[in-house]
PyMOL Python script that loads the backbone (N, CA, C, O; Angstrom):
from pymol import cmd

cmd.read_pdbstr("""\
ATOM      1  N   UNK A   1       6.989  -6.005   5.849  1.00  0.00           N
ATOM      2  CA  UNK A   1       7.741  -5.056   5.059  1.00  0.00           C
ATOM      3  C   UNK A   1       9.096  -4.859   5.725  1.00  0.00           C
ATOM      4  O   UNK A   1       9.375  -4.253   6.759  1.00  0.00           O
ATOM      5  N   UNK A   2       9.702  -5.383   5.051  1.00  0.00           N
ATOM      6  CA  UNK A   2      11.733  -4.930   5.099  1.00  0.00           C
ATOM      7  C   UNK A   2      11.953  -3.201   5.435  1.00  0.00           C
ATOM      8  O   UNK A   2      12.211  -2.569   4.410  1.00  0.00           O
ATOM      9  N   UNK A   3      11.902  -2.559   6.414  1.00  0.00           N
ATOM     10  CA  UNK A   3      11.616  -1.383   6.338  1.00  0.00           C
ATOM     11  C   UNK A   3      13.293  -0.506   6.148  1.00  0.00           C
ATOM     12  O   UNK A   3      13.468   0.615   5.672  1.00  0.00           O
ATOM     13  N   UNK A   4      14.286  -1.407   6.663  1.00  0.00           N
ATOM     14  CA  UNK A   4      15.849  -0.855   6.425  1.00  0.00           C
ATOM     15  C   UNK A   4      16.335  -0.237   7.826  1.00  0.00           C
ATOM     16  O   UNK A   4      16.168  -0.505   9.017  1.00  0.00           O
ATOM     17  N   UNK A   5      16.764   0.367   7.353  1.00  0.00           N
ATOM     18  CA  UNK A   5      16.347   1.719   9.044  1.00  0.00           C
ATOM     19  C   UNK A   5      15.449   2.612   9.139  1.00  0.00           C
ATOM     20  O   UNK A   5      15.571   3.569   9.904  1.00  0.00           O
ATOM     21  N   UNK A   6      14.401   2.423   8.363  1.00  0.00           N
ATOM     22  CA  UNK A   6      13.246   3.613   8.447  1.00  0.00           C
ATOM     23  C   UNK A   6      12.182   2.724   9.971  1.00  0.00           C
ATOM     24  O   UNK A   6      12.292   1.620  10.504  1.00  0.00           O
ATOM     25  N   UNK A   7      11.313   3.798  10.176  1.00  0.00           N
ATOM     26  CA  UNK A   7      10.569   3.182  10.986  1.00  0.00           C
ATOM     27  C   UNK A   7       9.181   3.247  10.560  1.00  0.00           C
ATOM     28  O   UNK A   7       8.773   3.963   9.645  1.00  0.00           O
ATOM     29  N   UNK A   8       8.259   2.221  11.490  1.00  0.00           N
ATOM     30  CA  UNK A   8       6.745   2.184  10.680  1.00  0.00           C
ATOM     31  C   UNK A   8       6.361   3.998  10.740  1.00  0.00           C
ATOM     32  O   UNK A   8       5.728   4.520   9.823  1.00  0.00           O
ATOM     33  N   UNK A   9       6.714   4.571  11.606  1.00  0.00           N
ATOM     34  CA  UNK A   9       5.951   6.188  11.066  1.00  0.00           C
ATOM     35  C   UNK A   9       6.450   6.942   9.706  1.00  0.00           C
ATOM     36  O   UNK A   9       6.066   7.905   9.042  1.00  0.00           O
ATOM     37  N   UNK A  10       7.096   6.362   9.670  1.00  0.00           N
ATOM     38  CA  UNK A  10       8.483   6.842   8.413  1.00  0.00           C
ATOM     39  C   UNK A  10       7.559   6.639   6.914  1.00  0.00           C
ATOM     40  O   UNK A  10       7.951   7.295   5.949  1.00  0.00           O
ATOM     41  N   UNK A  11       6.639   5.953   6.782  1.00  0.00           N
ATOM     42  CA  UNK A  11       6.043   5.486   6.097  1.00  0.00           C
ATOM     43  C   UNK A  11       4.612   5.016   6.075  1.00  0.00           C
ATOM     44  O   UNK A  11       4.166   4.495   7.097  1.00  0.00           O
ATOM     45  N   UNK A  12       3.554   5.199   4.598  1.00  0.00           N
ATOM     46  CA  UNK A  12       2.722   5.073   4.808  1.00  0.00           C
ATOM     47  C   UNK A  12       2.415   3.852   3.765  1.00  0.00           C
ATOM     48  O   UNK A  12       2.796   3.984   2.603  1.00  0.00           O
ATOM     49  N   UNK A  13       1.670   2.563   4.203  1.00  0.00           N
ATOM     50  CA  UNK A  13       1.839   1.373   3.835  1.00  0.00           C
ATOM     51  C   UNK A  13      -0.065   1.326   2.863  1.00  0.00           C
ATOM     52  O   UNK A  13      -1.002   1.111   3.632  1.00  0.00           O
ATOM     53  N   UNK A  14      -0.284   1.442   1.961  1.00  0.00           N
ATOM     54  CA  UNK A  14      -1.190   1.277   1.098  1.00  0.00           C
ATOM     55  C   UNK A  14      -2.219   0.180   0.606  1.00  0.00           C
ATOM     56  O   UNK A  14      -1.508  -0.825   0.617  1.00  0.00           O
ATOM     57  N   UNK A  15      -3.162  -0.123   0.286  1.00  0.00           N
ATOM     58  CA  UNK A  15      -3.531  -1.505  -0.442  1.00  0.00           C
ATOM     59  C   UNK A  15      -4.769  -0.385  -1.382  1.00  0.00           C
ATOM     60  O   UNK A  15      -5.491   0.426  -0.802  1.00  0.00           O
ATOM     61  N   UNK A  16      -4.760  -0.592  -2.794  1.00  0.00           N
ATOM     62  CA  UNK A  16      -5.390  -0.505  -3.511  1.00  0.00           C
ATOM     63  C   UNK A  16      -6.126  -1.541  -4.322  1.00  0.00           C
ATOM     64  O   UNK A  16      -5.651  -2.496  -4.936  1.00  0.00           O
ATOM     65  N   UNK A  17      -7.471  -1.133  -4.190  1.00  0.00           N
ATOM     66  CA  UNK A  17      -8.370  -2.640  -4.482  1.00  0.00           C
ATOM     67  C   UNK A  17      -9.481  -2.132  -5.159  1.00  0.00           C
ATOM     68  O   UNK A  17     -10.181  -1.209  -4.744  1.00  0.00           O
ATOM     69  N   UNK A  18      -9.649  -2.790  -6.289  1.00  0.00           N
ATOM     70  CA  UNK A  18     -10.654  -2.416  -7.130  1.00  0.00           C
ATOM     71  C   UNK A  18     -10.681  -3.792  -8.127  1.00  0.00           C
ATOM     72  O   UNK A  18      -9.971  -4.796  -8.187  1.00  0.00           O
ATOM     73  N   UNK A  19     -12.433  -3.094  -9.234  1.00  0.00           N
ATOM     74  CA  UNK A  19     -12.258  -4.038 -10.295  1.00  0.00           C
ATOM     75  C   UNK A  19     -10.939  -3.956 -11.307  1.00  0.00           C
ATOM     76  O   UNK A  19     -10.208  -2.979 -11.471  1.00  0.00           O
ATOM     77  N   UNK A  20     -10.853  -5.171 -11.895  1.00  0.00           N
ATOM     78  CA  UNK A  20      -9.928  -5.381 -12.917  1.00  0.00           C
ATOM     79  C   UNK A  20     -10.169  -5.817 -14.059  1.00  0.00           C
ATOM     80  O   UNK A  20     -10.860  -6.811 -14.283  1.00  0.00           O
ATOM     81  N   UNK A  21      -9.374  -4.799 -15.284  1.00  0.00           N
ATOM     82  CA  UNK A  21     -10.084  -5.133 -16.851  1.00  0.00           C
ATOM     83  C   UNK A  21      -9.472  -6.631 -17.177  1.00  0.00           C
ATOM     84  O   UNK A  21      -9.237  -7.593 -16.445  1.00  0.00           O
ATOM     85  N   UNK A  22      -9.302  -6.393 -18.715  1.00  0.00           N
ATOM     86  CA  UNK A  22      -9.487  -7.787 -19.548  1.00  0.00           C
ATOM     87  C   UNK A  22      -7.800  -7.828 -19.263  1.00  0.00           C
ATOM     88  O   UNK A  22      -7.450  -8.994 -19.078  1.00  0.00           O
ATOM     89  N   UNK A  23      -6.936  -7.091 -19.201  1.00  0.00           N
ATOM     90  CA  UNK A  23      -5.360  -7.494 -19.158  1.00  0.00           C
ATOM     91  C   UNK A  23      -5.147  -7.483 -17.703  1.00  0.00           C
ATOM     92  O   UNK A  23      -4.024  -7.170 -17.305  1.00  0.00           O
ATOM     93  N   UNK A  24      -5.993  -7.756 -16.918  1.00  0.00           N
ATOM     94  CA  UNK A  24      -5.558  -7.801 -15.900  1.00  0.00           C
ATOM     95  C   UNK A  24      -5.287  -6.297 -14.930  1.00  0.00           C
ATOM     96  O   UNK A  24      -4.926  -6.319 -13.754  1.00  0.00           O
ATOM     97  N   UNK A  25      -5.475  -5.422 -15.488  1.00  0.00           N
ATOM     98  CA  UNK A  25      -4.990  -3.977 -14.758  1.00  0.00           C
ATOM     99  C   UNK A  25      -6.177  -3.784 -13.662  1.00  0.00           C
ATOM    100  O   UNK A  25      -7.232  -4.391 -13.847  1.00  0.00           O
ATOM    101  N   UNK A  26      -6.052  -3.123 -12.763  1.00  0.00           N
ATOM    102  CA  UNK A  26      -6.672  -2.632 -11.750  1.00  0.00           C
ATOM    103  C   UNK A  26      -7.069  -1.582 -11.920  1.00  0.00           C
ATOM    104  O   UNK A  26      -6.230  -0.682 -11.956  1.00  0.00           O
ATOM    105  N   UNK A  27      -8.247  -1.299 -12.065  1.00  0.00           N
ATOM    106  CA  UNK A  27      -9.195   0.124 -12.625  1.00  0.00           C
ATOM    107  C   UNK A  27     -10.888   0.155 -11.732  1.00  0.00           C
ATOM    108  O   UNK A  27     -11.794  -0.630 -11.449  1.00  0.00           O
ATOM    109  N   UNK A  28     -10.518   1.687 -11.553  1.00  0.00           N
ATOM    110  CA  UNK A  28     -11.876   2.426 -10.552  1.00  0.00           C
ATOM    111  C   UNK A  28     -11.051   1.322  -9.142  1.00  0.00           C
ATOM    112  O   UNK A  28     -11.512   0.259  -8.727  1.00  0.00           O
ATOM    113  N   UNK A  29     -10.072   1.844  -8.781  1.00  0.00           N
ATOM    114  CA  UNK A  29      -9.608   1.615  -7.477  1.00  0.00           C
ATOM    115  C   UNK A  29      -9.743   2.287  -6.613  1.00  0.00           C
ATOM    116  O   UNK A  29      -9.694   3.485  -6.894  1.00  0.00           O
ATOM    117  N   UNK A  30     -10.024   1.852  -4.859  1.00  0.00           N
ATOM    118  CA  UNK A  30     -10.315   2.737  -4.081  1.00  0.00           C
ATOM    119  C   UNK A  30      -8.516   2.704  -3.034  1.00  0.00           C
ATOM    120  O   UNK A  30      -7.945   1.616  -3.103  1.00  0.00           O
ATOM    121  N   UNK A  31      -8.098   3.336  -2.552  1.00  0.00           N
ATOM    122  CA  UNK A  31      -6.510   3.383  -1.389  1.00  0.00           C
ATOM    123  C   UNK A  31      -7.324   3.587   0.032  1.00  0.00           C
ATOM    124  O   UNK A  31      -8.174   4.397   0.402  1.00  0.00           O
ATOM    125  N   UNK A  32      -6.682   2.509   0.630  1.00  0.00           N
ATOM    126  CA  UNK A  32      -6.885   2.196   1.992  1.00  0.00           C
ATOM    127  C   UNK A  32      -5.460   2.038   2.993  1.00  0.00           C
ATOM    128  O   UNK A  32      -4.796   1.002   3.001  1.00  0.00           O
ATOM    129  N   UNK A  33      -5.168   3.092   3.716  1.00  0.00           N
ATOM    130  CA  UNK A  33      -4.255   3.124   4.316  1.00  0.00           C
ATOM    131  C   UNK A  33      -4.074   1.362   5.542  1.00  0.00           C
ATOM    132  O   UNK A  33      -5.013   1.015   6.259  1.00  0.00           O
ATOM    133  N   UNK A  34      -3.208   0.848   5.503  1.00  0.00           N
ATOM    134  CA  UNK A  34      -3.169  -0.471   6.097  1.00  0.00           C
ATOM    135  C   UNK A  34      -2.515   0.085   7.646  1.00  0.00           C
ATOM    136  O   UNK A  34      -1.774   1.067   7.691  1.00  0.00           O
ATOM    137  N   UNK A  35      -2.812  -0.502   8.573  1.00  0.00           N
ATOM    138  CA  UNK A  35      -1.852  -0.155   9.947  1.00  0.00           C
ATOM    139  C   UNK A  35      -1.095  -1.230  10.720  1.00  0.00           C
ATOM    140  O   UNK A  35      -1.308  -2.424  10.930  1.00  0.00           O
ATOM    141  N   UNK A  36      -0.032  -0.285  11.105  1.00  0.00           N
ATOM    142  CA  UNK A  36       1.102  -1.186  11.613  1.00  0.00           C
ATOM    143  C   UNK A  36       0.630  -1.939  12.617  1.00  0.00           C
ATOM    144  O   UNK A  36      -0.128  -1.503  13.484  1.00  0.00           O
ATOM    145  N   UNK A  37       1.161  -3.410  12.539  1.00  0.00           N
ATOM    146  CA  UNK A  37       0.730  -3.987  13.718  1.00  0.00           C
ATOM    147  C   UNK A  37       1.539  -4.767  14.802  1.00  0.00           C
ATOM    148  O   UNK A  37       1.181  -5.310  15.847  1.00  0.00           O
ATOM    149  N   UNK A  38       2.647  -4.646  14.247  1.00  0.00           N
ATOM    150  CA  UNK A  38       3.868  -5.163  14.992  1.00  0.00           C
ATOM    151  C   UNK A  38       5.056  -5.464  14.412  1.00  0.00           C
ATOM    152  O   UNK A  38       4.927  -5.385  13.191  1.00  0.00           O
ATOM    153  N   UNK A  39       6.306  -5.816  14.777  1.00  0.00           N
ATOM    154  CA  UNK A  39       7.364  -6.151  13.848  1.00  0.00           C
ATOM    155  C   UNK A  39       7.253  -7.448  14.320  1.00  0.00           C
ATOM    156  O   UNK A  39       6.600  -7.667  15.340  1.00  0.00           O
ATOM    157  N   UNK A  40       8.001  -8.653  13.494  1.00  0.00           N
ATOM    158  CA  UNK A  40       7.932 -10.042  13.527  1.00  0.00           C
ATOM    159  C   UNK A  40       9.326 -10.633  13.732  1.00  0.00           C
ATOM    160  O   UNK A  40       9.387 -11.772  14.193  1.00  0.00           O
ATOM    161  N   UNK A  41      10.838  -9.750  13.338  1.00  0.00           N
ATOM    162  CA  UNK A  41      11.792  -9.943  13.304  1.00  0.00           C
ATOM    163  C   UNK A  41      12.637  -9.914  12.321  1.00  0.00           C
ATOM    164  O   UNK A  41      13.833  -9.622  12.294  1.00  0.00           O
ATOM    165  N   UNK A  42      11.595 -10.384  11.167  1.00  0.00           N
ATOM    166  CA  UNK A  42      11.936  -9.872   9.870  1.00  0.00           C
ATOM    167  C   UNK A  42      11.732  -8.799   9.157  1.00  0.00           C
ATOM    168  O   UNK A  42      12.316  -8.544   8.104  1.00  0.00           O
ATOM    169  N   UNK A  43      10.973  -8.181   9.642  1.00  0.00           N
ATOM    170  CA  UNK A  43      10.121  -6.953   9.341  1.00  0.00           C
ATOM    171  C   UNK A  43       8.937  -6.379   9.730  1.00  0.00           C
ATOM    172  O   UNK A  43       8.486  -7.102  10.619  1.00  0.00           O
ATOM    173  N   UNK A  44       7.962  -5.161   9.462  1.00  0.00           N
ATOM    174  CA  UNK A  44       7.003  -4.417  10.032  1.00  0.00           C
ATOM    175  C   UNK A  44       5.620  -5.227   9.274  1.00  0.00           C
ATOM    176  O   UNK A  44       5.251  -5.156   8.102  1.00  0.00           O
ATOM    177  N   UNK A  45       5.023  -6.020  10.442  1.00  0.00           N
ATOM    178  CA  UNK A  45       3.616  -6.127   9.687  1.00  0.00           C
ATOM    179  C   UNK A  45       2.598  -5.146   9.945  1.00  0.00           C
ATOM    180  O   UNK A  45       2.240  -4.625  11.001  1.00  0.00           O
ATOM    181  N   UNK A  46       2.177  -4.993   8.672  1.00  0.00           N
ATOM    182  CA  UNK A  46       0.957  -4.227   8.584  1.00  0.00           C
ATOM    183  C   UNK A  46      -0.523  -4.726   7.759  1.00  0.00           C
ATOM    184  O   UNK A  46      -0.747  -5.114   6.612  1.00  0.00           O
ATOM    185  N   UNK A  47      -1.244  -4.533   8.778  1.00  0.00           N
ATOM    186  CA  UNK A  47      -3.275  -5.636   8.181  1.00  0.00           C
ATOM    187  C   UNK A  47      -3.829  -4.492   7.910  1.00  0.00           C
ATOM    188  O   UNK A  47      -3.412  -3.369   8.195  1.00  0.00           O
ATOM    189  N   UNK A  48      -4.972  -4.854   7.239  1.00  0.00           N
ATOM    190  CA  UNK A  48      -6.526  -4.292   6.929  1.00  0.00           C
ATOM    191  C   UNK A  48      -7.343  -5.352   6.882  1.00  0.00           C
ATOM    192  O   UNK A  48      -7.063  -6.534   6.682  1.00  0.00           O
ATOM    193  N   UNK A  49      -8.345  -4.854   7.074  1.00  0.00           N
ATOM    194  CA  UNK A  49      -9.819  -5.827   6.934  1.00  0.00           C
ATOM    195  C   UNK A  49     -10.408  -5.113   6.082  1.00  0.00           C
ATOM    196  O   UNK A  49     -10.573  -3.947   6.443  1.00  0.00           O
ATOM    197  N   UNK A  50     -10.897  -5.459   4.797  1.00  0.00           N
ATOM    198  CA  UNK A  50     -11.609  -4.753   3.701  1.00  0.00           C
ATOM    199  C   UNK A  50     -12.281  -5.944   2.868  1.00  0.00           C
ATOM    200  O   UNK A  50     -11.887  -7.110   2.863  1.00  0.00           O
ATOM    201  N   UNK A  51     -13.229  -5.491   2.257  1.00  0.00           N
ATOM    202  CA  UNK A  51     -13.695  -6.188   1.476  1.00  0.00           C
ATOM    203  C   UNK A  51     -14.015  -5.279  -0.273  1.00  0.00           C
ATOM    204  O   UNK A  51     -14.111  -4.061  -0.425  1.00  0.00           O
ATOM    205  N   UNK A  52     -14.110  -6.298  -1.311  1.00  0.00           N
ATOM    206  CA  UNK A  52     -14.573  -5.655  -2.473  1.00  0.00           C
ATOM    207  C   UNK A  52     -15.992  -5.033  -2.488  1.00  0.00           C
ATOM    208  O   UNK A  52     -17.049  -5.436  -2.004  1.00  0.00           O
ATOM    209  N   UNK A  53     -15.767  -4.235  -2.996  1.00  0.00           N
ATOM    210  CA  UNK A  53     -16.961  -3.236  -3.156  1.00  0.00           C
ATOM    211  C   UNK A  53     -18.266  -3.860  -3.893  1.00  0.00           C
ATOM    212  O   UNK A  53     -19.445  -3.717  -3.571  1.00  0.00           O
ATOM    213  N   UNK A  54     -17.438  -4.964  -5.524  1.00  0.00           N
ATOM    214  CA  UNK A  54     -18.437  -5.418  -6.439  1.00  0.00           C
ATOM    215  C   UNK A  54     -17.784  -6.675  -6.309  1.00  0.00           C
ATOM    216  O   UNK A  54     -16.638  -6.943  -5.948  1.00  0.00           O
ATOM    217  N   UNK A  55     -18.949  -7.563  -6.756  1.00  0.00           N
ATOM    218  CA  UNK A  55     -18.632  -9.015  -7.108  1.00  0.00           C
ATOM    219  C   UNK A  55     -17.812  -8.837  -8.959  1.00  0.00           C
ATOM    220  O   UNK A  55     -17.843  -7.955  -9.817  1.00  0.00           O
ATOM    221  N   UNK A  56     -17.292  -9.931  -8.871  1.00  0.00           N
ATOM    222  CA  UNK A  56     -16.789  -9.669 -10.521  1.00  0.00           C
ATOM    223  C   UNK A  56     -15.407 -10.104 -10.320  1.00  0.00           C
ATOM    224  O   UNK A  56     -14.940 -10.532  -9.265  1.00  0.00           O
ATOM    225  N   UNK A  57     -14.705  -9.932 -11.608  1.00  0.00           N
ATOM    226  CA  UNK A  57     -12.942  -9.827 -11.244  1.00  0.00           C
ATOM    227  C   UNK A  57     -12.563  -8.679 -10.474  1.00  0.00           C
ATOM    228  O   UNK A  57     -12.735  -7.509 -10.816  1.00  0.00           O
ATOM    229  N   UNK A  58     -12.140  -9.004  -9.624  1.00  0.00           N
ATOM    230  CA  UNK A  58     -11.621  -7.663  -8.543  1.00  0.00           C
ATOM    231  C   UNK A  58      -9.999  -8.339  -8.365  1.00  0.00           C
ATOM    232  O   UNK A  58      -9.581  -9.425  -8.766  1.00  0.00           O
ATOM    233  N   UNK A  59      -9.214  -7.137  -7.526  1.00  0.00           N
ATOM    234  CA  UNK A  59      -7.451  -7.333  -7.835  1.00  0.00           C
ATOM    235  C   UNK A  59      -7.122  -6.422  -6.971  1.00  0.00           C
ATOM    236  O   UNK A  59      -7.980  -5.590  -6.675  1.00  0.00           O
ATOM    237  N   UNK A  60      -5.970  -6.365  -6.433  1.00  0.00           N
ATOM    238  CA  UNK A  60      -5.135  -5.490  -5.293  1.00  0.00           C
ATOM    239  C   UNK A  60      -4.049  -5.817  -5.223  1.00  0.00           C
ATOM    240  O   UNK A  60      -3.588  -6.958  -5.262  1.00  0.00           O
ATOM    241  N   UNK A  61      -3.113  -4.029  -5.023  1.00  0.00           N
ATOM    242  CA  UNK A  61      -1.858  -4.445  -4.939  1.00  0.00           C
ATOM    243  C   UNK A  61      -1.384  -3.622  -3.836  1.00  0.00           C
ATOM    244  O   UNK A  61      -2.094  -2.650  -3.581  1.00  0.00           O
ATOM    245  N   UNK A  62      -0.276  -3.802  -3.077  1.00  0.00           N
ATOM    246  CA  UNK A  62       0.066  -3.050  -2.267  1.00  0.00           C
ATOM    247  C   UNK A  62       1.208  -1.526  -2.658  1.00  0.00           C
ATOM    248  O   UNK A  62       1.949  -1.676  -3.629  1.00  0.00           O
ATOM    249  N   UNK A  63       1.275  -0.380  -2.014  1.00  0.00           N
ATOM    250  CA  UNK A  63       2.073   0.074  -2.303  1.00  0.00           C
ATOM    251  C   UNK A  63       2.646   0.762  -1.122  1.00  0.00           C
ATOM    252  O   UNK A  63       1.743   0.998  -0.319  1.00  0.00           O
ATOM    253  N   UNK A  64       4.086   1.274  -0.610  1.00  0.00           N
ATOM    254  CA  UNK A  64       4.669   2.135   0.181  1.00  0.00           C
ATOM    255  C   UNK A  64       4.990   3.190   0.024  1.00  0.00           C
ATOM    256  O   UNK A  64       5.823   3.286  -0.877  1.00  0.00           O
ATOM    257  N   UNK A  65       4.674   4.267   0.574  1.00  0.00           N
ATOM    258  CA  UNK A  65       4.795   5.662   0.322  1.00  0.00           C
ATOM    259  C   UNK A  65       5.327   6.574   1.793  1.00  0.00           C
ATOM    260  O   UNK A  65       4.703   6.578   2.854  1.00  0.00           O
ATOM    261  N   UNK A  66       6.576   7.284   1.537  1.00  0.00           N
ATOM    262  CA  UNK A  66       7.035   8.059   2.361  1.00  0.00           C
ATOM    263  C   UNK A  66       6.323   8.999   3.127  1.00  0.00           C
ATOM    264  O   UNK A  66       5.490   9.712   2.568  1.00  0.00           O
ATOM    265  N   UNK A  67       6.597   9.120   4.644  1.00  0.00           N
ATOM    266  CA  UNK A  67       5.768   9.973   5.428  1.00  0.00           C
ATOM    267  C   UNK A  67       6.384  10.963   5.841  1.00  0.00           C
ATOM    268  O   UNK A  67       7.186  10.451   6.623  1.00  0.00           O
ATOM    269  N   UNK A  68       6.571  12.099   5.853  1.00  0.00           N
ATOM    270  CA  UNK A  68       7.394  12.678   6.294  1.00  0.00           C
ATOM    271  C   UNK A  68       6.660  14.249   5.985  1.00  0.00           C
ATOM    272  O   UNK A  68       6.137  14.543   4.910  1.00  0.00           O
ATOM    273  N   UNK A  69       6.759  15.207   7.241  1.00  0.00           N
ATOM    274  CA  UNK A  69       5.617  16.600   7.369  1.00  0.00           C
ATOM    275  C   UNK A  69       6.602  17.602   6.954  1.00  0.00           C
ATOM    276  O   UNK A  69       6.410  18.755   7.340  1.00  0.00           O
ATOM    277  N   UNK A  70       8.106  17.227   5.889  1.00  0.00           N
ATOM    278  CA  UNK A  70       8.834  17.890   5.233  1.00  0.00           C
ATOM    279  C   UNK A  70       8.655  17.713   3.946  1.00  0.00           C
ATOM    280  O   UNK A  70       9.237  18.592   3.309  1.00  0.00           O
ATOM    281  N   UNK A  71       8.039  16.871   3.216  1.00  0.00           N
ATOM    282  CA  UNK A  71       7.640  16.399   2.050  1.00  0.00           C
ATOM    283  C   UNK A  71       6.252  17.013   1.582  1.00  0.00           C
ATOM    284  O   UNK A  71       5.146  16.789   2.075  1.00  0.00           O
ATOM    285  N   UNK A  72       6.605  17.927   0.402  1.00  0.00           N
ATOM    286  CA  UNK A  72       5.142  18.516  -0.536  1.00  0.00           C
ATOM    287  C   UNK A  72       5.028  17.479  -1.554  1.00  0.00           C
ATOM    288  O   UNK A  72       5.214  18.131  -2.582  1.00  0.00           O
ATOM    289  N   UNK A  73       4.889  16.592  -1.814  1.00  0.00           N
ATOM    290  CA  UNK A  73       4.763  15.442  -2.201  1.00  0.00           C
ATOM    291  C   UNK A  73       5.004  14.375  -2.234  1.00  0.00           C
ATOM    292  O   UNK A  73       6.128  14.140  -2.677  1.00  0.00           O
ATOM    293  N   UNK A  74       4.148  13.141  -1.810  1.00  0.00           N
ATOM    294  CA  UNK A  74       4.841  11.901  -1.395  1.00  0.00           C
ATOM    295  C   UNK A  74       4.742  11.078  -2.822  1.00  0.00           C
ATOM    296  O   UNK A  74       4.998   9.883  -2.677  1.00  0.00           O
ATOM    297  N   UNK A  75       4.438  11.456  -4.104  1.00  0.00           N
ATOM    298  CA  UNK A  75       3.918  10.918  -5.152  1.00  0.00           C
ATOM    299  C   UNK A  75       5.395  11.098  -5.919  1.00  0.00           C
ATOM    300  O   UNK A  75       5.500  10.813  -7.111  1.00  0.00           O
ATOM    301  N   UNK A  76       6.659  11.654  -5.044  1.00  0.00           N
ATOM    302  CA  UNK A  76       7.592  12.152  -5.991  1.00  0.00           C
ATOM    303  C   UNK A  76       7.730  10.684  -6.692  1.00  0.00           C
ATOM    304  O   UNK A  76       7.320   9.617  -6.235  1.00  0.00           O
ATOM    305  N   UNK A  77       8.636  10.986  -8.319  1.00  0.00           N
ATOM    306  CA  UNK A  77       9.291   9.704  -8.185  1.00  0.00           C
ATOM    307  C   UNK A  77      10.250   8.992  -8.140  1.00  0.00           C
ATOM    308  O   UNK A  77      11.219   9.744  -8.243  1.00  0.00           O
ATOM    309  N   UNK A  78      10.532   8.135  -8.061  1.00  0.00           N
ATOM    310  CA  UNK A  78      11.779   7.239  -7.458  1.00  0.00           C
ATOM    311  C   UNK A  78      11.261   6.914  -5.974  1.00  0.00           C
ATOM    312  O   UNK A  78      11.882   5.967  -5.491  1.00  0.00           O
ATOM    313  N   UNK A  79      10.020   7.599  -4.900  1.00  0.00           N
ATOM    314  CA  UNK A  79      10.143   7.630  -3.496  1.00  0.00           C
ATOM    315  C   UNK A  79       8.461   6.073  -3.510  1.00  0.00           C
ATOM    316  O   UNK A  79       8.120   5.510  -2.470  1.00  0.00           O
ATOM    317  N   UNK A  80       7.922   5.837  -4.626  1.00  0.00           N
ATOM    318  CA  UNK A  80       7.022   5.099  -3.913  1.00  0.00           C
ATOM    319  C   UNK A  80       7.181   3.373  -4.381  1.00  0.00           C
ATOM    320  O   UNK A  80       7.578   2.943  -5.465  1.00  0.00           O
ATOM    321  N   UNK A  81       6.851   2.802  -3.501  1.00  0.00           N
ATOM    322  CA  UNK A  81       7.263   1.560  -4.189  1.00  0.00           C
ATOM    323  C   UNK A  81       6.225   0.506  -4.221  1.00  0.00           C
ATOM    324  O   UNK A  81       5.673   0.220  -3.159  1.00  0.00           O
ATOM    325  N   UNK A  82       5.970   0.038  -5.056  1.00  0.00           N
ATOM    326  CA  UNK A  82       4.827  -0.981  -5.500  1.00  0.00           C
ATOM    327  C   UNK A  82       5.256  -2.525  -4.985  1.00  0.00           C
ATOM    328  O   UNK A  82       6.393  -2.956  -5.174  1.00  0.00           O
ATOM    329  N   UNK A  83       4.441  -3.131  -4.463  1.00  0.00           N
ATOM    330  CA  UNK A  83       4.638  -4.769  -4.257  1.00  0.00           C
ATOM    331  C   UNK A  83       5.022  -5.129  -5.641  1.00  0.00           C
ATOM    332  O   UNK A  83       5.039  -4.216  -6.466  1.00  0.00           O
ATOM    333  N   UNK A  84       5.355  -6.418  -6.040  1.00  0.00           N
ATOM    334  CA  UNK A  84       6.048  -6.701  -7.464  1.00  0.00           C
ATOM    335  C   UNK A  84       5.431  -8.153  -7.146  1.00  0.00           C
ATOM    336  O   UNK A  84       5.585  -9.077  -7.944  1.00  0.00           O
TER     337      UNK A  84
END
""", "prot")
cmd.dss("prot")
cmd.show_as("cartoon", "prot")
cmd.util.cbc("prot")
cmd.orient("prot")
């Protein structure tokens, strides 16, 4: 993750993983916070080890969300950003 000038605490790095319907959407998802594991030069990597819950079509996407113990909501919007 390209973090800019923020730093890995600055932020909380997401993976949501669940089954997926007939268009493809991701539904009955569970959020698993991912942790930082080093920078590479290009940016902040961050892993999980998880597995799917059910066999079937299953799907995951990542998302980034602001950390900050001045913020009553990190769900604002414009502040979270989805992998693409």
């Amino acid at each position: 993750v390209d973090l800019g000038s923020l730093q890995p605490q600055d932020v909380s790095v997401q993976v949501c993983l669940g089954t997926t319907g007939a268009e493809g959407e991701i539904t009955d998802y569970d959020t698993i916070d991912m942790q930082h594991e080093e920078s590479d030069g290009e940016g902040e990597l961050f892993h999980i080890h998880t597995r799917f819950g059910e066999s079937g079509l299953n799907g995951y996407t990542v998302r980034l969300l602001p950390q900050n113990r001045d913020l009553t909501d990190p769900y604002l919007p414009g502040l979270v950003l989805w992998a693409g």
